[in-house]
SERO-4910 file (N, C-alpha, C, O; in steps of 0.05 Angstrom, whole numbers):
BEGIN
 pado doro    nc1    nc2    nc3   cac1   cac2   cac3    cc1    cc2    cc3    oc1    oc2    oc3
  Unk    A   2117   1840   2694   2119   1826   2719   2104   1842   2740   2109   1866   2745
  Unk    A   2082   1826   2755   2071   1842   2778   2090   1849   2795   2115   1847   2793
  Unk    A   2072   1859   2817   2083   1866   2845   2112   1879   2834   2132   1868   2823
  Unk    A   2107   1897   2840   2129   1929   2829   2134   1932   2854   2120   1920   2871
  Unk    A   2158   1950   2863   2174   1950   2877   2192   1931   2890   2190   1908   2880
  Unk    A   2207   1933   2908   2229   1915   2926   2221   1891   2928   2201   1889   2941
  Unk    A   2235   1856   2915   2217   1836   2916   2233   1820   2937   2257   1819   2936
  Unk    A   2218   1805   2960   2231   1795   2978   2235   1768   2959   2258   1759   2955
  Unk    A   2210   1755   2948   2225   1738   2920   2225   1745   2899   2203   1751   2891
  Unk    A   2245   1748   2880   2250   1745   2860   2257   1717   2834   2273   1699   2838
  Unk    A   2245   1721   2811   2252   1697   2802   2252   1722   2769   2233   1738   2769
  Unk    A   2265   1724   2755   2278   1725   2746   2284   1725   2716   2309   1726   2713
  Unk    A   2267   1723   2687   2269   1708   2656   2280   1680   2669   2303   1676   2660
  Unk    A   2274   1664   2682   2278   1633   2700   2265   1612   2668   2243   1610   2657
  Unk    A   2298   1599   2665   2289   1578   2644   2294   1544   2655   2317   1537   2658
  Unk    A   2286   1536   2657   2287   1508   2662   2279   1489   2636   2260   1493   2620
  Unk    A   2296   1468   2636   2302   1449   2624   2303   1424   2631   2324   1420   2643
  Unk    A   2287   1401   2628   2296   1374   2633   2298   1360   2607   2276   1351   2599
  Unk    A   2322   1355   2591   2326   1340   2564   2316   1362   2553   2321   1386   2556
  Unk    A   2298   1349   2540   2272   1368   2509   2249   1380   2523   2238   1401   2516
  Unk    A   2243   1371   2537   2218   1388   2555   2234   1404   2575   2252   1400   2591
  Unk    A   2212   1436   2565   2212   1459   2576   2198   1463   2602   2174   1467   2598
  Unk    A   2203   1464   2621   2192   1462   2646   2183   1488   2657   2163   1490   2671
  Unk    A   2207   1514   2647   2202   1536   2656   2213   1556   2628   2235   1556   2617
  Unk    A   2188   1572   2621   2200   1583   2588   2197   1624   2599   2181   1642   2598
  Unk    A   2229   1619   2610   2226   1658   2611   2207   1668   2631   2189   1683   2623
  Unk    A   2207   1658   2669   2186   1661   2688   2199   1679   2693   2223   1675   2693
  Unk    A   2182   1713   2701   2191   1724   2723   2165   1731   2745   2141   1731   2742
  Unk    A   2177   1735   2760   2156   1739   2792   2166   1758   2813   2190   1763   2818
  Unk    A   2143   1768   2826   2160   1788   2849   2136   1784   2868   2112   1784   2863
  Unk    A   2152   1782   2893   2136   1775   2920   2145   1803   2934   2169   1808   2936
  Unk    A   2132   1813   2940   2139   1839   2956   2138   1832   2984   2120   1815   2985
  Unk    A   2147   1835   3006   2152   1836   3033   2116   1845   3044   2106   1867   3042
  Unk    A   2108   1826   3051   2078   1836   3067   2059   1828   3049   2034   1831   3050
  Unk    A   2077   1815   3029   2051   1812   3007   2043   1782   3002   2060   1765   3001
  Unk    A   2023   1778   2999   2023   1749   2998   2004   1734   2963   1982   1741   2955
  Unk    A   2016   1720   2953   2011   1705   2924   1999   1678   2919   2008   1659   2933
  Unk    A   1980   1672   2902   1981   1650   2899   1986   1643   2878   1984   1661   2861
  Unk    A   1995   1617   2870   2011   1619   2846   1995   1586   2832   1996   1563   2841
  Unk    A   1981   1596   2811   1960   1570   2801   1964   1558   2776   1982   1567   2762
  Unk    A   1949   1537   2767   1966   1524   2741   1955   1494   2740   1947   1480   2758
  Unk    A   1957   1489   2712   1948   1457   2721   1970   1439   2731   1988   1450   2743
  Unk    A   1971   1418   2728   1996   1399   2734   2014   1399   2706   2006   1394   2683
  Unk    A   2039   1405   2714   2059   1406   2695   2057   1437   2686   2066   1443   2664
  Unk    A   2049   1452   2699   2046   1481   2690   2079   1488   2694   2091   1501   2676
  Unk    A   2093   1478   2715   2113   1494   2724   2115   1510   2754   2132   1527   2760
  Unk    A   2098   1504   2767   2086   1515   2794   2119   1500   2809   2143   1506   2808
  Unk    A   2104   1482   2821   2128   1458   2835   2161   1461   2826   2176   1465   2845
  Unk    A   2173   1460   2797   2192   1468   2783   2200   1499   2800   2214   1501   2820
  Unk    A   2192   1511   2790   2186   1539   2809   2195   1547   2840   2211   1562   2850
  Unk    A   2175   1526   2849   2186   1525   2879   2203   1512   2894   2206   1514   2918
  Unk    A   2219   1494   2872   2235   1481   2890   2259   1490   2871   2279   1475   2870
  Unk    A   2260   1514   2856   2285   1529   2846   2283   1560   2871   2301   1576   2876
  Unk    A   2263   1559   2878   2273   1587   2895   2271   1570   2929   2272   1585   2949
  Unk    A   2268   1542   2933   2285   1523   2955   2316   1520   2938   2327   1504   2953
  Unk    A   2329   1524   2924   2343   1514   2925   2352   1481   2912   2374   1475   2903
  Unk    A   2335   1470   2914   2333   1435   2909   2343   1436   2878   2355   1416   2869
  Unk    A   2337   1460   2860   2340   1454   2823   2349   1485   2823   2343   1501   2840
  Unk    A   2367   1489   2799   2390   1501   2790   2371   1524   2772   2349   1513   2772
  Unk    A   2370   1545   2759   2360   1556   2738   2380   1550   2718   2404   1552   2723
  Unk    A   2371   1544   2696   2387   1543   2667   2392   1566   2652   2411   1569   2637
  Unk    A   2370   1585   2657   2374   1607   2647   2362   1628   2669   2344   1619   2683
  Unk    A   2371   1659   2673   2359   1671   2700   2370   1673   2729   2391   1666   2739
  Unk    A   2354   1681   2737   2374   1675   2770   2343   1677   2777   2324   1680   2762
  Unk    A   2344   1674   2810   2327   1670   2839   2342   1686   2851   2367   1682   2852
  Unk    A   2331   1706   2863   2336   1717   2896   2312   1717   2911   2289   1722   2905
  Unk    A   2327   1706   2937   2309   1707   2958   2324   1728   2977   2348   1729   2982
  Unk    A   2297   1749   2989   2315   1776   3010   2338   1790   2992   2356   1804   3002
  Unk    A   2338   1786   2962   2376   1790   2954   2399   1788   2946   2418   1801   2937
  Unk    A   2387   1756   2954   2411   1740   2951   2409   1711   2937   2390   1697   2943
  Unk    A   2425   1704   2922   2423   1698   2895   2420   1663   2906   2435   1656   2924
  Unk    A   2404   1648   2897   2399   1628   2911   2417   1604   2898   2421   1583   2911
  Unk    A   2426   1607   2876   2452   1594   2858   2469   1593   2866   2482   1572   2869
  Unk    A   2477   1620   2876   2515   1628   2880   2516   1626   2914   2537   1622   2926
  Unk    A   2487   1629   2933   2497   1627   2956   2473   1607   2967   2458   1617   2983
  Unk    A   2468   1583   2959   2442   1571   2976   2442   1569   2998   2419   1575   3006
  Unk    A   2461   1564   3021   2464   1569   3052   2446   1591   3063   2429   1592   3080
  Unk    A   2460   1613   3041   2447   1643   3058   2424   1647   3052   2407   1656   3068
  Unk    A   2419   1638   3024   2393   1638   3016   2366   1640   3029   2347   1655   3033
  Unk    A   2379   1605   3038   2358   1594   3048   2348   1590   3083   2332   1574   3092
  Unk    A   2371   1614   3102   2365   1613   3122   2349   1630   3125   2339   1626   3147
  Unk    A   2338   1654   3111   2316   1660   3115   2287   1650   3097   2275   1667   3085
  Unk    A   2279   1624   3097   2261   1605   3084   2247   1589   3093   2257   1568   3101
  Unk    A   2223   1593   3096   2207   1569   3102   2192   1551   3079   2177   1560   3062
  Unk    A   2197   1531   3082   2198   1516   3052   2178   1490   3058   2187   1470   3068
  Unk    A   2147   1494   3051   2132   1462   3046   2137   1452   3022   2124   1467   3007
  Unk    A   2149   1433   3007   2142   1418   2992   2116   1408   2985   2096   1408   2999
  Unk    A   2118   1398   2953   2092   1384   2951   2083   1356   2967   2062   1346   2974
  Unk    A   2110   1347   2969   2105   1323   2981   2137   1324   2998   2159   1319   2989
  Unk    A   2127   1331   3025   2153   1330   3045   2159   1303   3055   2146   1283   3059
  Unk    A   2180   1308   3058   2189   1284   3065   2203   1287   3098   2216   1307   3106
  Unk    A   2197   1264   3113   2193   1270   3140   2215   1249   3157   2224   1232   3141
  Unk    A   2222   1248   3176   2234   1238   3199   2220   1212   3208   2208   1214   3229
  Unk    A   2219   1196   3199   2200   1177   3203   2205   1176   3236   2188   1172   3254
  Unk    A   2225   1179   3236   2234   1153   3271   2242   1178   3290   2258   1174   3309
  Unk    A   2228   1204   3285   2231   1221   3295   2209   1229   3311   2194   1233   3292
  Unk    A   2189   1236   3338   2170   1252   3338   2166   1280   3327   2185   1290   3314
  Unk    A   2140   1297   3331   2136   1312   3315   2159   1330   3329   2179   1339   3318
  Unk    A   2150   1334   3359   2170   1346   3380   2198   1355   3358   2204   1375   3346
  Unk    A   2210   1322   3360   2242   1319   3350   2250   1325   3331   2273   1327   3325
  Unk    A   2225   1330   3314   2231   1346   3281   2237   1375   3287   2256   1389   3281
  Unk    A   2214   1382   3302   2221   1418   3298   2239   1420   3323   2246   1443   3324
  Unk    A   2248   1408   3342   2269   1417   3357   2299   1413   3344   2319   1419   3357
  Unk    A   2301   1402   3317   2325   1394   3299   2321   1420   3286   2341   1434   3283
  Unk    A   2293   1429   3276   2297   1462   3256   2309   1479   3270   2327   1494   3264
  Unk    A   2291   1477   3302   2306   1508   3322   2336   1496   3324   2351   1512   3333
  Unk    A   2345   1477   3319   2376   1484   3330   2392   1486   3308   2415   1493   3308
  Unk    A   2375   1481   3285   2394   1491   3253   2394   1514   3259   2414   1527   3260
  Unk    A   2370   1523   3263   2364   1552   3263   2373   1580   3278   2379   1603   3272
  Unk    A   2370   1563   3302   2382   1580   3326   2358   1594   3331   2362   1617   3338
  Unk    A   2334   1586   3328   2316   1605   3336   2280   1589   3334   2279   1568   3322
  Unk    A   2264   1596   3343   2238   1588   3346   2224   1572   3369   2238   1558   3384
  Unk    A   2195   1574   3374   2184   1562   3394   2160   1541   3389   2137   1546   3383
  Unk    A   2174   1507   3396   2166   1491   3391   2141   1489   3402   2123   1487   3385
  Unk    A   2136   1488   3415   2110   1489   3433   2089   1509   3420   2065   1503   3423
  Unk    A   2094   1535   3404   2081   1547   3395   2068   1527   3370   2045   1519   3370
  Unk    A   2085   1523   3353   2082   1518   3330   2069   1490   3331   2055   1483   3312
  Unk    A   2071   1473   3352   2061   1444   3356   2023   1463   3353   2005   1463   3336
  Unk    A   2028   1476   3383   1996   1482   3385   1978   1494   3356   1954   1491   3350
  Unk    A   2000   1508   3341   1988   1528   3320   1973   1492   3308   1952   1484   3317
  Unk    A   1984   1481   3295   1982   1461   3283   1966   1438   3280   1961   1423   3261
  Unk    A   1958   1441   3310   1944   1415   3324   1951   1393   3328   1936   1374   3326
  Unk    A   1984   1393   3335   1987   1368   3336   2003   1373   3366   2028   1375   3364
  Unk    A   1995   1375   3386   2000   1387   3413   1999   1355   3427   2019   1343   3433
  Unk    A   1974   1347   3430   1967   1321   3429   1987   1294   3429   1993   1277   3446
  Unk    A   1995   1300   3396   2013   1278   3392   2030   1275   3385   2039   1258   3370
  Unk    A   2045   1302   3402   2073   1311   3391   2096   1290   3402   2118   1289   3390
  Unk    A   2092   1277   3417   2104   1257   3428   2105   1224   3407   2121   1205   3407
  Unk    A   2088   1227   3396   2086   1199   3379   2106   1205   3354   2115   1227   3350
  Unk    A   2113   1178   3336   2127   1182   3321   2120   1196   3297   2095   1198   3296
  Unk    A   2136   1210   3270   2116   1207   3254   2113   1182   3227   2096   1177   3210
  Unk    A   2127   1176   3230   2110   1147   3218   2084   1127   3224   2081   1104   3214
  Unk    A   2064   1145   3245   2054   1143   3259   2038   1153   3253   2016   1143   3258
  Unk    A   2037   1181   3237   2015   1199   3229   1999   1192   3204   2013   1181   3186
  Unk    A   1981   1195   3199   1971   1203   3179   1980   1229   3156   1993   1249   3162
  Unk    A   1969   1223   3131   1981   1251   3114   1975   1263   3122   1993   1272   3137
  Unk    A   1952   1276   3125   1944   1304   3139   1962   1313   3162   1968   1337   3165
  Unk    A   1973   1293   3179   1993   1297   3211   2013   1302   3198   2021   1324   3204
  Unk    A   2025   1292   3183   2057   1293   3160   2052   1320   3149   2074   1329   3145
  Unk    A   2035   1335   3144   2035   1355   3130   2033   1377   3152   2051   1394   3152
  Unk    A   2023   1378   3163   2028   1389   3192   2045   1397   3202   2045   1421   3209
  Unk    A   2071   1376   3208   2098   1370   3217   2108   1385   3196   2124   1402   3204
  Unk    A   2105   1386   3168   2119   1405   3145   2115   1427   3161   2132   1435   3176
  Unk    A   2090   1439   3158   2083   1465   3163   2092   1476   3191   2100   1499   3196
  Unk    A   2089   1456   3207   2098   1476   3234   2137   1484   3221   2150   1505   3220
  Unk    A   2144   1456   3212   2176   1464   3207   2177   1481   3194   2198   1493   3202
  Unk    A   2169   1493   3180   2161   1511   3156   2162   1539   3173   2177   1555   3162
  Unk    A   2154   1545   3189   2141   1558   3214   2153   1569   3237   2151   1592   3247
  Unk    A   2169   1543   3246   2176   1547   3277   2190   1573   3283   2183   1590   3300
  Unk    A   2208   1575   3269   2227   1595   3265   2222   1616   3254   2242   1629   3248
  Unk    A   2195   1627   3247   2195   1652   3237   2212   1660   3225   2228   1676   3234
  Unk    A   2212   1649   3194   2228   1662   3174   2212   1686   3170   2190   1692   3179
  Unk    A   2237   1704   3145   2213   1727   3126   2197   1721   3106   2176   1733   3101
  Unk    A   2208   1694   3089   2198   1684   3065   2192   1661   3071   2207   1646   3083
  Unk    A   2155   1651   3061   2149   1629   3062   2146   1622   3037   2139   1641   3023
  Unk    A   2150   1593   3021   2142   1589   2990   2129   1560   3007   2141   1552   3027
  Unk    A   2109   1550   3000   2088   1535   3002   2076   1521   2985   2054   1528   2977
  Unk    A   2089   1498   2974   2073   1480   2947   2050   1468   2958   2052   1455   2978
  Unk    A   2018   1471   2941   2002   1461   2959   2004   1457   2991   1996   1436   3000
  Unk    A   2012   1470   3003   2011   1447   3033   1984   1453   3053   1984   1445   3076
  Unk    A   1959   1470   3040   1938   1459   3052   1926   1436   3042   1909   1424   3054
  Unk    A   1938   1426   3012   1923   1395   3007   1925   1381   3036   1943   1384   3053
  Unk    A   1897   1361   3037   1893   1348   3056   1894   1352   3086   1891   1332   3101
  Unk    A   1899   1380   3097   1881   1387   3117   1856   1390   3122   1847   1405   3105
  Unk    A   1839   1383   3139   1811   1391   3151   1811   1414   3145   1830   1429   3146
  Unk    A   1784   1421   3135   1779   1458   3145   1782   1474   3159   1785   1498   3154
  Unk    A   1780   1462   3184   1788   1481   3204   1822   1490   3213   1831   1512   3220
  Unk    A   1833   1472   3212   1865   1459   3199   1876   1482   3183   1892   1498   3190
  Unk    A   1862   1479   3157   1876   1499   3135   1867   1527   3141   1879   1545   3129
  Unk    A   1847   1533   3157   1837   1560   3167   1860   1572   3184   1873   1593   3182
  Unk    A   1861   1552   3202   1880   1560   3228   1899   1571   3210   1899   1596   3212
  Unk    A   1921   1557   3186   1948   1556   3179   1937   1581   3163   1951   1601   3164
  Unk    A   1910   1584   3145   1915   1607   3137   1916   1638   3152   1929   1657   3143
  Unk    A   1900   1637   3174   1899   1656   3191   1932   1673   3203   1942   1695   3206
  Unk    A   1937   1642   3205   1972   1648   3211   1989   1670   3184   2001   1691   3185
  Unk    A   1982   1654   3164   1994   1668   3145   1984   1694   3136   2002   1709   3130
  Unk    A   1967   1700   3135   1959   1725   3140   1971   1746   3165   1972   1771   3167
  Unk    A   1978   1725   3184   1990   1750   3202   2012   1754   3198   2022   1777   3196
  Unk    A   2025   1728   3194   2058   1741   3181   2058   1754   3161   2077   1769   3159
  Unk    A   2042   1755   3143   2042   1779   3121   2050   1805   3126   2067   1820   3118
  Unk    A   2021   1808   3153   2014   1839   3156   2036   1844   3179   2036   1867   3190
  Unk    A   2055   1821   3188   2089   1833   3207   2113   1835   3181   2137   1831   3184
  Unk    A   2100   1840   3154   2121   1842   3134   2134   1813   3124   2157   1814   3116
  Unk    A   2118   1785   3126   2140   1760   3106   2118   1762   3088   2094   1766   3088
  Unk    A   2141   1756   3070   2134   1752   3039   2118   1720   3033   2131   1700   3038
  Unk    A   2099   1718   3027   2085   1690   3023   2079   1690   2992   2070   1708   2978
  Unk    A   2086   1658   2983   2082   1648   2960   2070   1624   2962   2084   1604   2967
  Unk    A   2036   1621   2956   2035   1596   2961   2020   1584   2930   2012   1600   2913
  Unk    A   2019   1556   2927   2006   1545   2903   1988   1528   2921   1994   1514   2940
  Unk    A   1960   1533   2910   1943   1514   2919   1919   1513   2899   1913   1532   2884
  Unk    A   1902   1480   2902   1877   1480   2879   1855   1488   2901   1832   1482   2893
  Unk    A   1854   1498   2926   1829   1501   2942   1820   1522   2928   1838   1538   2923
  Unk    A   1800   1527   2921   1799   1568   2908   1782   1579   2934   1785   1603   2941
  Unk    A   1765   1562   2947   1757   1581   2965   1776   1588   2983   1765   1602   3000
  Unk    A   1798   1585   2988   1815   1600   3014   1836   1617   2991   1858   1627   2999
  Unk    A   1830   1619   2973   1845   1641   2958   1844   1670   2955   1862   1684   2947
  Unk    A   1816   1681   2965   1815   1705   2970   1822   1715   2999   1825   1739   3007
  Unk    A   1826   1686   3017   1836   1699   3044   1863   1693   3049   1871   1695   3072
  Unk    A   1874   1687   3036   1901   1677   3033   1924   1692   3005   1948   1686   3002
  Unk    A   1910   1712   2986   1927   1719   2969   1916   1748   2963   1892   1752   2959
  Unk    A   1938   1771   2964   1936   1793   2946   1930   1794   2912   1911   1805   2900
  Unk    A   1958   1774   2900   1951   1770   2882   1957   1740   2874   1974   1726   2885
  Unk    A   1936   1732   2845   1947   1720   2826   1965   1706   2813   1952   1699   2793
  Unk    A   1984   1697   2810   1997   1690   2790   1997   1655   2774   2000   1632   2782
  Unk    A   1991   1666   2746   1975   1634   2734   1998   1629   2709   2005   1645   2692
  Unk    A   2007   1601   2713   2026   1590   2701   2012   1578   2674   1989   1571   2677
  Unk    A   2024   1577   2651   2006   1559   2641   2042   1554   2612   2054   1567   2595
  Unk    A   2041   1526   2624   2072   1513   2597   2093   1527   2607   2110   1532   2590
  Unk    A   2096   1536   2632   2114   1545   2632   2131   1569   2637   2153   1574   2646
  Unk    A   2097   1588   2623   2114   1621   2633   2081   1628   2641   2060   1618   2632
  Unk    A   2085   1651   2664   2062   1669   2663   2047   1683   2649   2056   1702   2637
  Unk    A   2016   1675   2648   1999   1676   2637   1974   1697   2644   1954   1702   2631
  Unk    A   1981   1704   2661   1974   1725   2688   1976   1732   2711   1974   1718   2732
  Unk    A   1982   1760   2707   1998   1758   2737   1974   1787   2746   1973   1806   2731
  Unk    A   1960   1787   2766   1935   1802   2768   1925   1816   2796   1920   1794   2806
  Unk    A   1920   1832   2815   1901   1832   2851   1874   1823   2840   1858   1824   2821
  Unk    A   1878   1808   2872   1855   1786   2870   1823   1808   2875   1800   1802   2870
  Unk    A   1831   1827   2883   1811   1858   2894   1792   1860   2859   1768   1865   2855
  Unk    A   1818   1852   2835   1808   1861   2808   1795   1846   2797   1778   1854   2781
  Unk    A   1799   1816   2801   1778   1798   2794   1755   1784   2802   1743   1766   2790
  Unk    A   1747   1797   2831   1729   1794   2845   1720   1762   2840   1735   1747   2828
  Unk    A   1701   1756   2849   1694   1729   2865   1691   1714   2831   1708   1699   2821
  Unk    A   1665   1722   2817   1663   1712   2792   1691   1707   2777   1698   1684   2773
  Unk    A   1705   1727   2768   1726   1724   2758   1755   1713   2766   1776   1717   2755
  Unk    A   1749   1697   2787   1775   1684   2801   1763   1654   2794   1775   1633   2787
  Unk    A   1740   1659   2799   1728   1627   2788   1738   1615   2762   1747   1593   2755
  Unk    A   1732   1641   2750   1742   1637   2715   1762   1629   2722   1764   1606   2728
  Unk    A   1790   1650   2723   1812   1644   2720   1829   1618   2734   1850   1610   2727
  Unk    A   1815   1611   2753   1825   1581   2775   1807   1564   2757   1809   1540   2765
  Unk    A   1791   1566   2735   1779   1536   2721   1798   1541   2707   1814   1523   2711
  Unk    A   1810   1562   2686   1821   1559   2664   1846   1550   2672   1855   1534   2656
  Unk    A   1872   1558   2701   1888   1553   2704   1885   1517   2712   1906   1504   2715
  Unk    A   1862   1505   2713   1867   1480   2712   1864   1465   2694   1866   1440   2694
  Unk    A   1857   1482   2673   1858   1461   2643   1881   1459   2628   1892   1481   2624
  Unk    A   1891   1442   2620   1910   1434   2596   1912   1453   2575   1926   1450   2556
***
C-alpha cells in the first residue's frame, strides 16, 4: 500500500460484494494529510464503489474505512463531519437556489463562507436562481462549492471535474492544491489526464477491483502516465 505513514484516509483489505459480483477484491489505500491522489480505472473498476464506502452511503463486507481515525462503519456521523464529498452524479435541491444549498451545509456544519465558495465556483452571478435551472456543469458546481464551503480536512471527489469548462476545472483545481499544501487530504477520480499532474502526488489504478498500482506521479513522468491512464481505461 502506498503513501506510508499517518493516513487521513484509510481503506483497509475493503471487500465489497453485490450478489456474485465482486466489486471490491482486498483494496487498501492511504491518503496522507497534504497529500493529494488520483485514483483511475475503467468503468466498473471499483473507483465509485470506493468512494461512496469512505462517504459512508455502502457498508464494507470485508475491512474497515477510516477517515481522520475514525471508523466510518461504527461511527458515520463523526466520520463524516470532517468530509467533503462530490459524487459521481450529485444529486441536488432542485427548488433550492445555489445560495440555499450551501447556506443548509454551513448550518449542518456550523461553519463556512458562502459567498466565498459561490465566487470560487462561478456561480456568484446566479446564485440566486434555482437549481433546477442550471445546467450540468452549474449542478456540478453547486456539488463542489458544497463539497467546499466548509473547509473540511478530507476531500474524496468522484469525477467532479467531468463537465466543467477549462477554466472552471483550473480554478477548482488550483483550490485543491491549496488545501493540500494547508494539510487536507484529497482523493480524487477523474478521466481528464491532463489536469492529473497538477492535481495528484500520486497514482492509484484500480483494475476488477483491487489495486493494480499504486505509484508518485514525479516517477512516471509525462510519457508514462499516458501509458498508465490508457491502460487504466481498458477492460
Amino acid at each position: 500500500m502506498g503513501g506510508g505513514g499517518v493516513g487521513v484516509i484509510v481503506a483497509e483489505n475493503v471487500v465489497k460484494r453485490f450478489g456474485r459480483t465482486v466489486a471490491l477484491a482486498g483494496v487498501s489505500l492511504r491518503v496522507r494529510a497534504g497529500e493529494r491522489v488520483a485514483l483511475l480505472g475503467h468503468n466498473g473498476a471499483g473507483k465509485s464503489t470506493l468512494m461512496k464506502m469512505l462517504a459512508g452511503q455502502l457498508l464494507p463486507g470485508e475491512g474497515r474505512i477510516l477517515l481522520a481515525g475514525v471508523d466510518v462503519a461504527a461511527e458515520p456521523n463523526r466520520a463524516r463531519e470532517g468530509l467533503g464529498y462530490v459524487p459521481e452524479e450529485p444529486a441536488m435541491w432542485d427548488y433550492l437556489s445555489a445560495r440555499e444549498c450551501l447556506e443548509f451545509v454551513v448550518g449542518v456544519r456550523g461553519r463556512g463562507d458562502v459567498d466565498a465558495a459561490l465566487a470560487l465556483t462561478g456561480l456568484g452571478a446566479d446564485a440566486e436562481r434555482l437549481v433546477r435551472e442550471y445546467s450540468q456543469g452549474m449542478r456540478r458546481k453547486v456539488a463542489i462549492a458544497a463539497a467546499l464551503v466548509s473547509e473540511p480536512p478530507v476531500l474524496v471527489l468522484d469525477e467532479a471535474l467531468n463537465g466543467l469548462d477549462p477554466p472552471s476545472a483550473l480554478v477548482v483545481v488550483d483550490e485543491l492544491n491549496r488545501r493540500a499544501r494547508a494539510g487536507v487530504a484529497v482523493l480524487l477520480s477523474t478521466h481528464v489526464i491532463d489536469l492529473v499532474p497538477r492535481v495528484a502526488d500520486r497514482v492509484v489504478v484500480l483494475r476488477a477491483g483491487k489495486v493494480e498500482l499504486d505509484v508518485a506521479v514525479a516517477e512516471l513522468g509525462a510519457d508514462g502516465l499516458s501509458r498508465v491512464f490508457r491502460a487504466a481505461q481498458s477492460a
